[in-house]
C-alpha positions in Angstrom: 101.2 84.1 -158.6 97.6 85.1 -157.3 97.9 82.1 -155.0 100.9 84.4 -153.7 99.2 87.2 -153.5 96.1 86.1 -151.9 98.4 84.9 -148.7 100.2 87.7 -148.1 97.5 89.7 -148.2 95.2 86.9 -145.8 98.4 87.1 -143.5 98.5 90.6 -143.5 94.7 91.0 -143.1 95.1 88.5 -139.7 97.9 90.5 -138.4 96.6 94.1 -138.5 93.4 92.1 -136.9 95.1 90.7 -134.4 97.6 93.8 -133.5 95.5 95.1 -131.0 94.7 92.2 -128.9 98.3 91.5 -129.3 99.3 95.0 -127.3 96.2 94.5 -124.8 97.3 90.9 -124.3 101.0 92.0 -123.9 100.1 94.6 -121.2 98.1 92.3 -119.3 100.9 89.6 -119.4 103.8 92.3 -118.5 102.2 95.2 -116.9 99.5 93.2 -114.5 101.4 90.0 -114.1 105.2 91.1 -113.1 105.6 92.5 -109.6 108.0 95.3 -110.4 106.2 96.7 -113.3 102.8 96.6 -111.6 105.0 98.4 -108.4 106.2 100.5 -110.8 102.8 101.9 -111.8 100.8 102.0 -108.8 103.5 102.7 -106.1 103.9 106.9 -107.2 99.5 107.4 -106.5 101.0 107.3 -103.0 102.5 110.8 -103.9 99.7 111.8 -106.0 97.9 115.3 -105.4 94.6 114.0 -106.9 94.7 110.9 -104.2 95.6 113.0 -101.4 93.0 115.5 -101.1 90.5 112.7 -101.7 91.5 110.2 -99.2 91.4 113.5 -96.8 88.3 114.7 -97.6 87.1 110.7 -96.9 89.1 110.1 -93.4 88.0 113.8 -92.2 84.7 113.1 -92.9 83.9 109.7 -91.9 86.0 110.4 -88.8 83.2 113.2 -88.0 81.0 111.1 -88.8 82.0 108.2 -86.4 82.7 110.8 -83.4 79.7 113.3 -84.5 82.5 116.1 -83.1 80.1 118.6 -82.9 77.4 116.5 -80.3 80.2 115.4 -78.6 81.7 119.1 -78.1 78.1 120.5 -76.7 77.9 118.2 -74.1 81.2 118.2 -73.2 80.8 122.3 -73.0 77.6 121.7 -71.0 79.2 118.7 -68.6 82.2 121.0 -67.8 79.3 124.2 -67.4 77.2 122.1 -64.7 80.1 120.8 -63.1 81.6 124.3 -62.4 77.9 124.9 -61.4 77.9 128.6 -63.8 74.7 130.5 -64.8 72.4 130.2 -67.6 74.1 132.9 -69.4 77.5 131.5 -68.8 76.2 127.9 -70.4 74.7 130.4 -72.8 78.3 131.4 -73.7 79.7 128.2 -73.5 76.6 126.6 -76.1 77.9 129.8 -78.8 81.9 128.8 -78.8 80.4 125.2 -78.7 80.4 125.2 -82.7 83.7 126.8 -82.9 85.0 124.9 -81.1 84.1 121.8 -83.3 84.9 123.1 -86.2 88.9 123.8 -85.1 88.8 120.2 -83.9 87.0 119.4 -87.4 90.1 121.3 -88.9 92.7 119.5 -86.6 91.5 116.3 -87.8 92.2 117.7 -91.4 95.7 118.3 -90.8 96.8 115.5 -89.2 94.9 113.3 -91.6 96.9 115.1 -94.2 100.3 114.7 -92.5 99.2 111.1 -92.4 98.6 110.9 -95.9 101.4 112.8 -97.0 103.9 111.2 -94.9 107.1 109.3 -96.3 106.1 106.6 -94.1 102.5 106.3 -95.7 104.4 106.4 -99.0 106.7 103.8 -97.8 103.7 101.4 -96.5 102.1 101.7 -100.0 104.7 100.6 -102.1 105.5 97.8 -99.8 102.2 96.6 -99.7 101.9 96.6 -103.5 105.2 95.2 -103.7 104.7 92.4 -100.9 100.3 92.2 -101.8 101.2 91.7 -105.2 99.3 88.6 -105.5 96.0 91.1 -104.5 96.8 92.7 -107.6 95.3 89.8 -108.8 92.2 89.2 -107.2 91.4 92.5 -107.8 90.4 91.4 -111.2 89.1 88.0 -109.8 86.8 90.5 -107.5 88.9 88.9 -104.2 87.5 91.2 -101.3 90.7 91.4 -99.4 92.9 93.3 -102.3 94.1 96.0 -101.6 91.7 97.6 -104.8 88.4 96.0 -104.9 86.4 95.7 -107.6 83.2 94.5 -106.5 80.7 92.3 -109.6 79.0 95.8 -110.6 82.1 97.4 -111.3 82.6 99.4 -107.8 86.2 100.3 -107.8 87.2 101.0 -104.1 90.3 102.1 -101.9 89.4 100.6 -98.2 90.1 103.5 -95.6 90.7 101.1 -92.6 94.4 101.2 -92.3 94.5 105.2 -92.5 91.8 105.8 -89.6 93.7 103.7 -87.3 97.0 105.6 -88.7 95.0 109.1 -87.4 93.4 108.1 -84.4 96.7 106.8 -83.1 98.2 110.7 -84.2 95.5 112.2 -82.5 95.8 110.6 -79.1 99.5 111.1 -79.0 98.7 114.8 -79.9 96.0 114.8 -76.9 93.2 115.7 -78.7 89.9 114.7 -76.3 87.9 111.4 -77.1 90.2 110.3 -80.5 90.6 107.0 -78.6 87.4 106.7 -79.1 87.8 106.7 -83.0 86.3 102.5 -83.7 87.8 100.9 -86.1 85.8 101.5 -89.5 85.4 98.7 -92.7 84.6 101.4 -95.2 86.2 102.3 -98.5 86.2 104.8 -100.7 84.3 104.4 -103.9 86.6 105.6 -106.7 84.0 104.9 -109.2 81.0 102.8 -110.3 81.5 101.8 -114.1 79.8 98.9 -115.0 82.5 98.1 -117.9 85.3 98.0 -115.1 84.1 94.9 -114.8 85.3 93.3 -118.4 89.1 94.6 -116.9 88.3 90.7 -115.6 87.3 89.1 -118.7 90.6 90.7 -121.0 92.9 90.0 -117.5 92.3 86.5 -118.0 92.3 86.5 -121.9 95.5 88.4 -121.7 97.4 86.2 -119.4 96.6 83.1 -121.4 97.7 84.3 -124.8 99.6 87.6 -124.2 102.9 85.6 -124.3 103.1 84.6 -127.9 100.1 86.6 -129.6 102.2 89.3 -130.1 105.0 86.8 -131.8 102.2 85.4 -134.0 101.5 89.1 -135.0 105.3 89.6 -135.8 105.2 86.6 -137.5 102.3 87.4 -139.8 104.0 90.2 -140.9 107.0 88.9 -141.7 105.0 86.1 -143.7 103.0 88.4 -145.6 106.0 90.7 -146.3 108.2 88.1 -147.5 105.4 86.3 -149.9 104.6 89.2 -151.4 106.7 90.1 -155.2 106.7 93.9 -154.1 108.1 93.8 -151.2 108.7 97.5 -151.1 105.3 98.4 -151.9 104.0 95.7 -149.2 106.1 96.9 -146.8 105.2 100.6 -147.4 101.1 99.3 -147.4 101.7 97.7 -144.0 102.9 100.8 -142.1 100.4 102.6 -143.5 97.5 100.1 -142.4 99.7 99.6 -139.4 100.0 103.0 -138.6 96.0 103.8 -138.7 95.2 100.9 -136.7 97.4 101.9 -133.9 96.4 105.6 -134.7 92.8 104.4 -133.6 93.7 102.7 -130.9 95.3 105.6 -129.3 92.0 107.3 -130.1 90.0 104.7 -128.3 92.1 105.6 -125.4 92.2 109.1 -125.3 88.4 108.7 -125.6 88.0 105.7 -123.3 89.3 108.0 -120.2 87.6 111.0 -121.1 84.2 108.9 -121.1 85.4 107.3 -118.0 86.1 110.5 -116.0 82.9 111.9 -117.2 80.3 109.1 -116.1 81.6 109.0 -112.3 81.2 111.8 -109.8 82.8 115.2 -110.3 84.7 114.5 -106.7 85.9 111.2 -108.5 86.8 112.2 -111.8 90.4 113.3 -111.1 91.2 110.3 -109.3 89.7 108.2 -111.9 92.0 109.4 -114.7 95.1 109.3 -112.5 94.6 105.5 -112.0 93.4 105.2 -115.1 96.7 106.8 -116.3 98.7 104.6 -114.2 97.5 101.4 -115.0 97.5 101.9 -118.7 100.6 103.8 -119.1 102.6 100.7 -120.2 100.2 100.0 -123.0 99.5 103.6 -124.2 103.5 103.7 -124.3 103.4 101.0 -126.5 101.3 102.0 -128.8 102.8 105.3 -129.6 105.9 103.4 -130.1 104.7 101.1 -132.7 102.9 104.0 -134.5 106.2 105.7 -135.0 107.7 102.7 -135.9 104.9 101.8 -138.7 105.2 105.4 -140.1 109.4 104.5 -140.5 108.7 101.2 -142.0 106.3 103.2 -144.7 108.9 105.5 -145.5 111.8 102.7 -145.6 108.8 100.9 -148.2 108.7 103.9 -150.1 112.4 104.7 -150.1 113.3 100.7 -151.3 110.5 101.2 -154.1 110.7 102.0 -157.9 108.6 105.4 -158.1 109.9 108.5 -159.1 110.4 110.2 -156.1 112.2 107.6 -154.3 114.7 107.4 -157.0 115.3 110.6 -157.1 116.1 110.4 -153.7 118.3 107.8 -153.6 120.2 109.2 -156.4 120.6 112.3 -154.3 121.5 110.6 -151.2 124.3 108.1 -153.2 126.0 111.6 -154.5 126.2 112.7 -151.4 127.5 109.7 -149.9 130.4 109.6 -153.1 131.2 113.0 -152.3 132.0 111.9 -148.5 133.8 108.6 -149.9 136.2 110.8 -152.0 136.9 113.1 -149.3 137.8 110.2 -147.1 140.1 109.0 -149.7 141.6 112.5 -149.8 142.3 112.1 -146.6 144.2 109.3 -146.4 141.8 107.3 -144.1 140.9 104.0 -145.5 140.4 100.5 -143.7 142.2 98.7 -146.7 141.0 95.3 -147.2 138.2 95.6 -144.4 136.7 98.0 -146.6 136.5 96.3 -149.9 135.3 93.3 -147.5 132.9 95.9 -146.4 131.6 96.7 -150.2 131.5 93.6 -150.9 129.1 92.2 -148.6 127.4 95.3 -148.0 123.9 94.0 -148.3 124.6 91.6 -145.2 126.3 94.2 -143.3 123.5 96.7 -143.4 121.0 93.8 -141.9 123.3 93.5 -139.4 124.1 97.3 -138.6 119.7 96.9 -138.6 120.1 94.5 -136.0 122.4 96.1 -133.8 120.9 99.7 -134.2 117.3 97.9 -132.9 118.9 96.8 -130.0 117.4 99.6 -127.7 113.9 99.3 -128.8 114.0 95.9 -128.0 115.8 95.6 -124.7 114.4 98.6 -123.0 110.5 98.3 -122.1 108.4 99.3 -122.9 108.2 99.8 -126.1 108.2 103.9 -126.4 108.5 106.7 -129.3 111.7 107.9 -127.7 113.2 104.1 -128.3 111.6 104.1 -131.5 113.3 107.0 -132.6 116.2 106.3 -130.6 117.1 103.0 -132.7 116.7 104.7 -136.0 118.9 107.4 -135.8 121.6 104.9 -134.4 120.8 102.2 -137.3 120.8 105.3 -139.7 124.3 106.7 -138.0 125.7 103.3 -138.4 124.6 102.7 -142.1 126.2 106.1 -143.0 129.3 105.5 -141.9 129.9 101.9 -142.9 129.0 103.6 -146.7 131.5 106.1 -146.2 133.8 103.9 -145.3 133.5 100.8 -147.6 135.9 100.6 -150.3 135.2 99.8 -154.0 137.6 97.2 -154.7 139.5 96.9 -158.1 138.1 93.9 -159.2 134.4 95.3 -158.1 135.5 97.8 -160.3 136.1 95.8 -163.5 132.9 94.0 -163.3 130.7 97.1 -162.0 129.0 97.8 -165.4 128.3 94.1 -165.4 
């Protein structure tokens, strides 16, 4: 017996160990690996406020800084005063709208950049490139210099701005704004931020990829182990969604606190940004978690309902005259399924793992994994349960051997 108890409690030590790894792993396998899901997540920053105004603020100002607008503006004013051979006061004039001048091309710039940027076409181009570039997606972790993300060896996480200058310089000349042809073509990026620890994203990519297809089976697997070793099943079960539940509690805390401490050590200008991606990419696995947090509170209360304390027996007494009262007004009624339901009675303990079954369906067929699924599934499997007890029918020889 204490051999007994000492492995379900080592296989239920290793599984709450291993539970997180096993949702980090899983992410990294799903969320990083597939095309559609990684599409999914990174395809709508396109739309993104937060990445708009800062890729503006970027192209407007390293287009100024290519051109130098306002340089360029004085000595055009000055060109066009000697040519038209005017006085020193009219140059005068000319040099004091020279600034003005600059700054409404400065503003110009501006906009078109940010009909660029907000364009359905630019939104277009960036979900096909994520979508067709998905292989980038992963050298971004392997620090490949042509993704479309680069994350350099000290953690630099850049956006290349390339692509969007040419985009504007080609508006601007069609608009006929002086000297944008002479706009060059720029390798610069924009640095979203410089966290060293970006830099392990690597590290658990590759870890993740490796094991993240079956860690998360072993996990399941523990549990089950430990749950069906163990003499009190009830109380085991119960223990585990508790233990579950504050491990994945923590976890959710750890990332709650991960991307406020990540959006606090970059710039103020890249903060914003920083916790939209940062949103984004882990959305699949903060989804999960919530999911499996919900679904370890349920499993304590199913422990605590199946065990032998006061409280759950009173409850269950409750609930069963309740559900008698509902079975005689169905026979009142008239409604009765005849022999299906004393079938029904009779193998009731297999038909309620079954109705379990079937009412999990949606938590495991739609992913993620999600507290909306969670709680989805156990109203149905409750719904289900409830009516196949209304329904069953106590047959007669059931009845002769009840006391039995």
């Amino acid at each position: 017996m204490r051999g007994r108890r000492f492995a379900a409690g080592a296989l239920a030590t290793l599984a709450l160990l291993l539970l997180p790894a096993a949702i980090m792993s899983h992410w990294a396998t799903v969320q990083l690996a597939q095309t559609e899901r990684f599409v999914a997540a990174l395809a709508p920053l396109a739309e993104n406020p937060a990445v708009h105004d800062r890729i503006i603020v970027e192209v407007t100002a390293l287009v100024d800084d290519q051109l130098d607008i306002s340089t360029v503006t004085a000595e055009l004013l000055s060109g066009l005063g000697e040519a038209l051979d005017l006085g020193p006061r009219a140059q005068d004039a000319l040099g004091l709208v020279s600034e003005p001048i600059a700054a409404g091309i400065r503003a110009l710039v501006e906009d078109v950049v940010g009909e660029v940027v907000r364009s359905p076409a630019f939104a277009s181009a960036w979900a096909g490139s994520v979508e067709v570039l998905h292989a980038q997606s992963i050298r971004l972790l392997a620090g490949d210099p042509d993704s479309l993300l680069a994350l350099d060896r000290d953690g630099t996480l850049s956006l290349p701005l390339g692509p969007i200058v040419a985009e504007v310089r080609a508006s601007l000349v069609a608009q006929g704004v002086p000297f944008a042809a002479a706009i060059p073509e720029v390798d610069r990026a924009i640095v979203i931020a410089e966290v060293p620890n970006l830099a392990l994203a690597r590290a658990v990519y590759q870890v993740g990829i490796s094991i993240g297809t079956w860690l998360p089976w072993i996990c399941a697997g523990l549990l089950v182990g430990a749950l069906l070793l163990s003499r009190r099943r009830p109380l085991m079960l119960s223990t585990l969604g508790v233990l579950a539940a504050v491990v994945t509690g923590l976890l959710a805390v750890g990332f709650a606190v991960g991307r406020t401490v990540l959006t606090a050590l970059v710039e103020p200008t890249s903060s914003t940004l920083v916790g939209v991606i940062y949103d984004a990419v882990l959305g699949y696995a903060t989804s999960i978690i919530g999911g499996l947090l919900v679904l370890a509170v349920l499993a304590a209360l199913v422990g605590w309902w199946l065990g032998a304390s006061t409280s759950a027996t009173a409850a269950r007494q409750t609930v069963g005259r309740g559900l008698d009262s509902a079975r005689a007004a169905r026979a009142r009624a008239g409604i009765s399924l005849g022999r299906v339901g004393e079938w029904m009675h009779t193998e009731r303990v297999m038909m309620r793992f079954a109705l379990l079954a079937l009412g999990s369906l949606p938590a495991l067929l739609i992913v993620p994994l999600s507290i909306a699924t969670v709680l989805g599934s156990a109203a149905l499997v409750l719904g289900l349960i409830v009516v196949a007890e209304v329904l069953m029918t106590e047959g007669a020889t059931a009845s002769a051997v009840a006391p039995v």
